[in-house]
N, C-alpha and C positions, 0 to 999 in steps of 0.2 A: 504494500500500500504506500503511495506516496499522500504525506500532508505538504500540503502547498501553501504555505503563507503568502500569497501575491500580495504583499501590500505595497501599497505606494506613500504611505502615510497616511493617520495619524499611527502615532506608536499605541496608541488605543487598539487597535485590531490586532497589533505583534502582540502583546499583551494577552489578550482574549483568547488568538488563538493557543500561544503556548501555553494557558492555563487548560485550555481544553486540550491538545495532546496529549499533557501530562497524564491528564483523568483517561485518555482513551487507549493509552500506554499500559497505563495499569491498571486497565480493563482487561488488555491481552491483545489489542488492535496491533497489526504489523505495520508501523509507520517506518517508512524508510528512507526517510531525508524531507529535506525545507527547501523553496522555494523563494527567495526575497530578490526581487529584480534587482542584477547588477554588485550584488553580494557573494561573496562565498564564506566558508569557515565550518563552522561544530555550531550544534544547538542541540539544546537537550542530548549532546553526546552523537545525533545524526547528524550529514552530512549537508551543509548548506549549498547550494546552486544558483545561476543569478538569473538560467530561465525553465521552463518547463519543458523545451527541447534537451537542453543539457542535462535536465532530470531522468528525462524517459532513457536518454543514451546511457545513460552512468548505470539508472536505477532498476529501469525497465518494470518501473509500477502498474499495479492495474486499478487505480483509482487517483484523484487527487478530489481533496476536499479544498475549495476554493473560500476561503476566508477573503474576502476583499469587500470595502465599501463599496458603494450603487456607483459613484462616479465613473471608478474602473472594473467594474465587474465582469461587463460586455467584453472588455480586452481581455481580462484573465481568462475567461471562456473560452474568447476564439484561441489565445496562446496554446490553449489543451486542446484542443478540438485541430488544431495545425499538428502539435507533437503526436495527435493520435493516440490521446489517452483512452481506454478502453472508457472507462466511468468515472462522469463530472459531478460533480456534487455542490452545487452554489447556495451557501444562503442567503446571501444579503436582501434585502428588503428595500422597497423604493427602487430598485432599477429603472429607467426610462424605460418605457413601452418601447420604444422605438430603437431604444438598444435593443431588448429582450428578440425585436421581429427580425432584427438583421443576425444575430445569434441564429435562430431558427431557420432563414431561411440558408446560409452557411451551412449548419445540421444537414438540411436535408440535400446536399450535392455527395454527402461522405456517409461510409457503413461501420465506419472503427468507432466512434464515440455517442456515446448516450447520456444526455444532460438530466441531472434529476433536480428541479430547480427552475430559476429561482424564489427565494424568500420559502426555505424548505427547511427544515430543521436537520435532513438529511437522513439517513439510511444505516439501521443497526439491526444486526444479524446475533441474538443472546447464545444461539447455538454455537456459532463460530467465535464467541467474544469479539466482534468487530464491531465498532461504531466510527460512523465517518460522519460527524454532526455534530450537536451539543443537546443531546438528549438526557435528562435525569438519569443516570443509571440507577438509581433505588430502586429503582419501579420496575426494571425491568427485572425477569427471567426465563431459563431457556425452556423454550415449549413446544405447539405444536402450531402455532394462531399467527396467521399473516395478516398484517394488516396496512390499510393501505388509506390514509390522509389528508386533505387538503389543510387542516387545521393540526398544528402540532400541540397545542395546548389539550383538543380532544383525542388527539391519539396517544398522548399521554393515561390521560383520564380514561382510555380502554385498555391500554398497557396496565395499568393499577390495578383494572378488575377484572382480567385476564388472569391474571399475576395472583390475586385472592382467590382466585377461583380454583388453583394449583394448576390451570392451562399452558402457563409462561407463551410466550411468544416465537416464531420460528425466523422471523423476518417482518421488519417493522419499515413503511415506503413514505418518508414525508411527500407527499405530489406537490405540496406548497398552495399557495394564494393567489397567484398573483392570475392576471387575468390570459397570459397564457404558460404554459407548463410545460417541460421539458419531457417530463415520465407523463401519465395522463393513469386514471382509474385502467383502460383497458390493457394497456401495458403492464401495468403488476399483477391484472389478473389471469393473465400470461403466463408470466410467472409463478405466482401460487399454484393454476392447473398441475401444473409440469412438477411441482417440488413436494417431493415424496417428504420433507419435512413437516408440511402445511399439511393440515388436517384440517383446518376449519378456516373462515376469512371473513374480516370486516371490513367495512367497504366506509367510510366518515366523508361524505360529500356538505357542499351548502349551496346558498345560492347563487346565481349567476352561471353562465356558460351553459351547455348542454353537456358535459362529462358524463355524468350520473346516467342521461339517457341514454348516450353511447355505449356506458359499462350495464343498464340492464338490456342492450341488443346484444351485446356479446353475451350477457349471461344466460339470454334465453336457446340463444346458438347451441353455446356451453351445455346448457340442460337436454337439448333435442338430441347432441350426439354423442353422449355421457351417458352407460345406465348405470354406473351409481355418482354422482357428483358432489364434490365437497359442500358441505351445507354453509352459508353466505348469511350473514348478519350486516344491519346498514343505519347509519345516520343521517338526515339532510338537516342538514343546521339553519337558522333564518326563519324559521315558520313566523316570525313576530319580528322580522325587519320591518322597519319603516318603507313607505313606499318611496322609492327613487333617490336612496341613499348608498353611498357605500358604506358596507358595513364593516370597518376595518380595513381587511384586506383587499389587498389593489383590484382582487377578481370578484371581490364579494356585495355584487349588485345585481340588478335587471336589466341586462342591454336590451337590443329590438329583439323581440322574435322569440326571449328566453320564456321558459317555465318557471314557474313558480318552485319551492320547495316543496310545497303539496303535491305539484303534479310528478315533480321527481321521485317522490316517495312513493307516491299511486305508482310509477311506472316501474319503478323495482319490485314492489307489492304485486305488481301484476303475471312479474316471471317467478314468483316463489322466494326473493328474497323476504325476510323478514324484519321489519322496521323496532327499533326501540329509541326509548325517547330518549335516553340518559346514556352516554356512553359508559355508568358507573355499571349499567345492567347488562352488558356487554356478556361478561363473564358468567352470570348463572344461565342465562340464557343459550348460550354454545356450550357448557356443559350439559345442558339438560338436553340437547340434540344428540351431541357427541354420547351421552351415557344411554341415549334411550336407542341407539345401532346397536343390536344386540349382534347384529352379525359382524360388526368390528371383531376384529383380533385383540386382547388384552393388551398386547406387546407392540399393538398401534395407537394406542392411548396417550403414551408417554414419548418425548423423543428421545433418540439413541444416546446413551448417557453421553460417550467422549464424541461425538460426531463433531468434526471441526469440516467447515466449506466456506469456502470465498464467497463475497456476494454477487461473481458471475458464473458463480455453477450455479447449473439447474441440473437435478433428478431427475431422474424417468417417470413416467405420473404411472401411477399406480390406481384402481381401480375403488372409489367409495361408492355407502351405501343412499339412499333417500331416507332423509331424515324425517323424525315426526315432525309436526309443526311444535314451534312451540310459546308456549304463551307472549300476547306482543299488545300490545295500547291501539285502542283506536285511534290515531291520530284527528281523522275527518270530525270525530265528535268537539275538538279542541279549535280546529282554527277555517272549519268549515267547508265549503265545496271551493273546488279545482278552481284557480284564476290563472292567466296569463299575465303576461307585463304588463303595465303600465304604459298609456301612450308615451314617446318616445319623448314629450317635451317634458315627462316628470321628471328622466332620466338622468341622474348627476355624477357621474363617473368619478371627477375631479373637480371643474368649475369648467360653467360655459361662459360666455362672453355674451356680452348683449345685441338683440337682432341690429342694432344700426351698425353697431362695430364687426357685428360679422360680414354683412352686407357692403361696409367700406373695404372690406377685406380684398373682398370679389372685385369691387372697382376698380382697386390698386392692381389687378392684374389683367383689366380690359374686359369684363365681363359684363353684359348688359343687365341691370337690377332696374325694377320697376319702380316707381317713386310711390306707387300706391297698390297695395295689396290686393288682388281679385282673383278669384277664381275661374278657371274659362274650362269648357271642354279638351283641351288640350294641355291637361292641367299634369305633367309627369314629378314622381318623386324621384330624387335621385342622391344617394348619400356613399360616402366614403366610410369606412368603420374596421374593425377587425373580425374576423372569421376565428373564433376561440378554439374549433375544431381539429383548422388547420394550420394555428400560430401567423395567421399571414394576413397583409390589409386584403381590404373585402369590398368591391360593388354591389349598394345594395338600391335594386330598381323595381320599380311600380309604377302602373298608369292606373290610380285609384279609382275603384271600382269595374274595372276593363280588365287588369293582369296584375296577380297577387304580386307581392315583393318577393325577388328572387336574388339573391347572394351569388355574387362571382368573386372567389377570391383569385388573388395574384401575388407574385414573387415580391418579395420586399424591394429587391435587388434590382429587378428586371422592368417592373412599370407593368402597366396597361400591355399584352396585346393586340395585334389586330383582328384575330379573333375572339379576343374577347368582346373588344369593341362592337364588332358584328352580332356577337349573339346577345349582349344589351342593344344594340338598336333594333334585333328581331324581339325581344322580349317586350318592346317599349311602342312596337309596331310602328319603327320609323324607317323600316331596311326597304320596304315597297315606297313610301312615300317619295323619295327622293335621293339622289344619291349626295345632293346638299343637304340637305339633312340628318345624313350620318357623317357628313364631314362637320357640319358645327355639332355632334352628339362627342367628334373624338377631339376638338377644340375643346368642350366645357370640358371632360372627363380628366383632360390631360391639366388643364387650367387646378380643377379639384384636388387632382392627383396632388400636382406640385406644393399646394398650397398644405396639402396634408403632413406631406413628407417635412415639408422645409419648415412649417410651423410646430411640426410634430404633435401635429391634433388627435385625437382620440377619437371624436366623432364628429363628421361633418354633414349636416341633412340640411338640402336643400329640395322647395317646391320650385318649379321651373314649368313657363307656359312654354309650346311648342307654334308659334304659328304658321299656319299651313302655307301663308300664301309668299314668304318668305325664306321660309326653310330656318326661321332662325330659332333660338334659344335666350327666353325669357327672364331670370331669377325674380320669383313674386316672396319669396322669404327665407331666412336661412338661420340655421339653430347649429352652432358650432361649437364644439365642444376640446379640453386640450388637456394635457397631462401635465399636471401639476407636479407631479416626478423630474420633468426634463429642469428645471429653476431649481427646486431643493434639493433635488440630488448633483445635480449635473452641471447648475448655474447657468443653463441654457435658458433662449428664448424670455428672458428680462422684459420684453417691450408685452407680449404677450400675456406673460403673470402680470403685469402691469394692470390688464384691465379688467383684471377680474374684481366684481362689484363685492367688497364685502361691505358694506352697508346694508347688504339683503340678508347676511347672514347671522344666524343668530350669536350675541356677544360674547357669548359663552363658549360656544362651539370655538370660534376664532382663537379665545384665550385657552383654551384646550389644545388646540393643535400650534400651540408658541410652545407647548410643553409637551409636545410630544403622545400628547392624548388623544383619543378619538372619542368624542363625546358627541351625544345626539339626542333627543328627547323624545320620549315614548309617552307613555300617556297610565304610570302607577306610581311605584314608590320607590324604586331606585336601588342601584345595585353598584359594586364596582369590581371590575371582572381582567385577571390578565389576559392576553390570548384573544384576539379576534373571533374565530371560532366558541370559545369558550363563552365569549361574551352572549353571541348569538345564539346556543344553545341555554345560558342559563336564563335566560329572557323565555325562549320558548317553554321549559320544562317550568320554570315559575308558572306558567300558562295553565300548564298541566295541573299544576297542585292548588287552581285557583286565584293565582297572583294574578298582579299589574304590574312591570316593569316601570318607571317614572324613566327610564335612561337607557342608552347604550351604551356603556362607558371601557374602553380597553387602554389600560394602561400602558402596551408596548413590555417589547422585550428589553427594551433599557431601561426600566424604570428605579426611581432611586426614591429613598426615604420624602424626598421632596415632592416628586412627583406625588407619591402617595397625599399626601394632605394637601396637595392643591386639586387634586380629585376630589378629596373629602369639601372643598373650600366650593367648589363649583356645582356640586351637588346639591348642596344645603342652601344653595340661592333659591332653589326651586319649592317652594312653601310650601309641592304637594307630596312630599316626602317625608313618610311615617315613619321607615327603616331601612339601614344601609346595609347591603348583605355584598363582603367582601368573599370573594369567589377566587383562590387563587391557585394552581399548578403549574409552580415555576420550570421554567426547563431554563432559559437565560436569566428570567426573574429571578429574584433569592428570597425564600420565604422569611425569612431572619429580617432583613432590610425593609420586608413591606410591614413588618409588626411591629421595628421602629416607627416606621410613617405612620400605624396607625396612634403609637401612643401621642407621636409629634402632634398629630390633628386633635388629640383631646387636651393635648397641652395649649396647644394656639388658637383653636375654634371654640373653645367651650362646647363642647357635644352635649344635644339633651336629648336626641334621640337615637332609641336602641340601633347596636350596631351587631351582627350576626358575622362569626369569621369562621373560613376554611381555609387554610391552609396545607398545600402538598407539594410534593416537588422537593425541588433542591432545598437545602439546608429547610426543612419540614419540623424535621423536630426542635431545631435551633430556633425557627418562627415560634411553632406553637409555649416553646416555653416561655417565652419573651412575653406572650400574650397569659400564658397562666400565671406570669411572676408580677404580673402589672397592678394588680386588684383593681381594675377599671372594671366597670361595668358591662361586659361584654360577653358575648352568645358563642362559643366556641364549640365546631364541630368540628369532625373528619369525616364523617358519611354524608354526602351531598344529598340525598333524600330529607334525613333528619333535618339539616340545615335549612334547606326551603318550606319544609312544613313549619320553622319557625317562625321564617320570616314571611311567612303568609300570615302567621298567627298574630305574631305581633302585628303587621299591616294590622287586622282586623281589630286589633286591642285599641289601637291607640288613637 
């Protein structure tokens, strides 16, 4: 295994990483040399290199876990992906969209490298002791349970009850957040099929993307040509997001076109996977499948005691049984029938711009805009976007009411087609009309295009009339939308973050995200949750047990004792907040530091209402003592069930 520190600076990440080595070191991980651009020498007693070519030549690694900020992340990428490292492992968080596509579409010209990432917590194997991440190792042990992520904080939290349940884990896949993915759900489950380790698999999706529906076509596949097939457990997270938010993570929204978590969850529910609400129920539930196969083997229960495998072997699949069902929540009863998205102007990815400023946009590039907004029969929709399916930007066209919207995606790298051109202006019924007509359809498209690329927009939807007796192209409105990634990561596109309207935004939310918070108002009592995922699950499961959320609140994986009580500070502006229920499994987090923050917030805020705490994760027991040594007035749990039956309770008390 190669660990790759690519960093370019700050010494914050040299730091980070080597503290995570050390722990993955003496896990039992084979790390075999560092990466530091431009550097050589010893580190931790391996062997330093100044690039990832020189790496693979010296070391001939079959992985490197890429530690780098978002600014350079794209570059540490491609550097592995040039040297022909077999397995990438990125986590950094905030990368540019627009890095991430040129990544991907790079990816897909070669067959030697498989990116896992990014903003992934990365990839740990308990059977083989390898982790190439920064995963809690408490939690983990070796077992038989593959599981596979977009939220690391709830794959955590099914590692935990896996792990209680005596299942331990065989292979654990962060897929990561972000809105597009390197591994995808159908990729690990891939892999599980094939891995005589895996006996059982869970599946933790949320909302946004269509992933989830891709992994239940594959699973239905899976089940038709399978007669016995390993039995499948699932979470979709977000059933109780706010409509046309992002919910933390970069991928965790409603673009066009998506399904709901309802309908995700229906459509897994509908090939035999089974849903549960709490990733904590992970565990008794795939025991109670796993124990009721009576035709299982005894000696397939448990995994092979010394069995050590790399995390690019795969086993021969071997033949399971059909599982009973077993008990599972009705979800439908909780957050009601099937919806699709949101029309497309709720849609907030990052921040849009405003229609006049987008519409000047178009000008500055010669594009003819209407001065007054109408509708005509020749009214076509035409939008630039991303294709989550296929990591790559995407034309997305419609002539409303005439011809549904249809997605063409394209090469990051490459542009527009002329075929593609063609088969939107057949889609758009302009290819008869005239053959001026499809020359101003490949004018605007390329005009669109450029403006996407070079502004590094995120979504761009424009209404555009067509009129017939000129062959020309109209702009009657245009909703543009941009990645707030490319300025905070990457200090790109300044003039752009420029215009984004925060005056519209709520005060709170702004001052939340100067700290690194992601804060959002729901409509209960309030919560505060590490973990994007985490967050959006404890929201829903409160749901379950009768609660209101007041909040979406995720502290981030850097969060520090400060951050913590200026969450508490922001919370308790909102007067419709009866009790603060802290939700936490750290895996970056430190649970010790967040139980300073919370004493700091009863020290500086005067707290008068109840506060409910859980604590898991890293330094777990170092937190929860912090919090029983305080004599503060405080709700401490370790079963997340208990915990929200409290804090629904008190809701109601007070």
């Amino acid at each position: 295994m190669c660990y790759a520190f690519q960093s370019q600076e700050p010494l914050l990440i040299i730091v980070a990483a080597t503290a995570n080595a050390k722990q993955s070191l003496e896990y039992g991980t084979k790390i075999v040399g560092d990466v530091v651009p431009g550097r050589t020498g010893q580190h931790l007693g391996l062997p330093v290199l100044p690039t990832v070519r020189a790496a693979k030549e010296a070391l001939q690694p079959d992985a490197t876990a890429v530690f780098v900020a978002a600014p350079y992340a794209a570059k540490a990428i491609e550097e592995a992906v040039e040297a022909e490292i077999p397995l990438i492992i990125a986590v950094a968080e905030h990368v540019p969209i627009h890095d991430i596509m040129k990544i991907h579409s790079i990816l897909k010209t070669q067959s030697k490298s498989r990116l896992v990432g990014a903003n992934s917590p990365g990839i740990i194997s308990p059977l083989g002791n390898c982790r190439i991440g920064f995963q809690p190792l408490s939690c983990f042990s070796p077992g038989n349970i593959g599981i596979v992520a977009k939220s690391g904080t709830l794959s955590y939290e099914a590692v935990a009850s896996t792990t209680r349940a005596g299942l331990g884990q065989s292979l654990v896949i962060g897929m990561g957040g972000d809105v597009v993915s390197g591994t995808t759900f159908v990729d690990a489950l891939k892999v599980f099929e094939r891995d005589d380790a895996t006996q059982g698999i869970l599946l933790i999706g949320e909302l946004g993307g269509r992933a989830e529906e891709d992994a239940a076509e594959w699973i239905e596949a899976y089940h038709q040509r399978t007669e016995s097939p390993k039995p499948i457990l699932a979470l979709v997270a977000g059933l109780q997001a706010a409509p046309g938010r992002v919910m933390g993570h970069a991928g965790a929204f409603m673009g066009p076109g998506d399904a709901s978590p309802h309908v995700k969850t229906q459509a897994l529910e509908d090939v035999g996977v089974k849903a549960v609400r709490h990733p904590a129920d992970f565990g008794e539930c795939m025991k109670d499948l796993l124990d009721h196969s009576s035709a299982l083997p005894s000696n397939r229960r448990k995994p092979p005691g010394g069995q050590k495998r790399g995390l690019c072997t795969i086993a021969l699949k071997q033949p399971f049984f059909r599982r009973k069902p077993c008990k599972r929540h009705d979800l439908r009863k909780v957050i009601g029938p099937p919806t699709t998205s949101d029309p497309l102007g709720l849609q907030r990815r990052t921040f849009y711009v405003k229609q006049p400023q987008s519409t000047d946009m178009l000008q500055e590039r010669g594009v003819k805009v209407s001065k007054s907004h109408r509708d005509g029969v020749g009214t076509l929709s035409i939008a630039i976007s991303i294709d989550r399916s296929v990591a790559s930007p995407c034309v997305i066209a419609s002539r409303p009411g005439i011809t549904p919207p249809k997605r063409l995606p394209f090469d990051y790298r490459m542009r527009l087609s002329d075929n593609t051109i063609l088969e939107i202006a057949e889609h758009l019924q302009l290819e008869s009309s005239s053959s001026h007509a499809t020359r101003s359809l490949t004018t605007y498209l390329e005009q669109l295009v450029n403006l996407f690329m070079e502004k590094e927009a995120f979504h761009l939807e424009t209404s555009v009339n067509y009129n017939r007796v000129d062959h020309t192209l109209e702009v009657l409105s245009a909703h543009f939308g941009f990645d707030d990634a490319a300025y905070k990561s990457a200090k790109r596109q300044e003039d752009v973050h420029r215009m984004r309207a925060v005056e519209h935004e709520s005060a709170e939310e702004v001052e939340a995200k100067e700290h690194g918070i992601v804060y959002i108002k729901l409509k209960g009592d309030g919560n505060i949750v590490n973990g994007a995922g985490l967050a959006m699950n404890t929201n829903d499961a409160l749901a379950q047990y009768g609660g209101h959320s007041a909040n979406f609140l995720d502290t981030g994986g850097k969060a520090t004792s400060d951050t913590v009580k200026t969450s508490f500070d922001i919370i308790l502006r909102d007067r419709r907040v009866k009790v603060i229920f802290v939700n936490i499994f750290g895996g970056l987090t430190l649970c010790d530091m967040i139980a300073r923050g919370i004493l700091l917030a009863f020290e500086e805020l005067h707290m008068e209402i109840p506060v409910v705490v859980r604590l898991r994760g890293t330094n777990e027991r170092e937190g929860q003592k912090i919090i029983a040594e305080s004599g503060l007035p405080l709700f401490a749990y370790d079963d997340f069930e208990e915990a929200a039956l409290k804090v629904v309770e008190l809701a109601g008390r007070t």
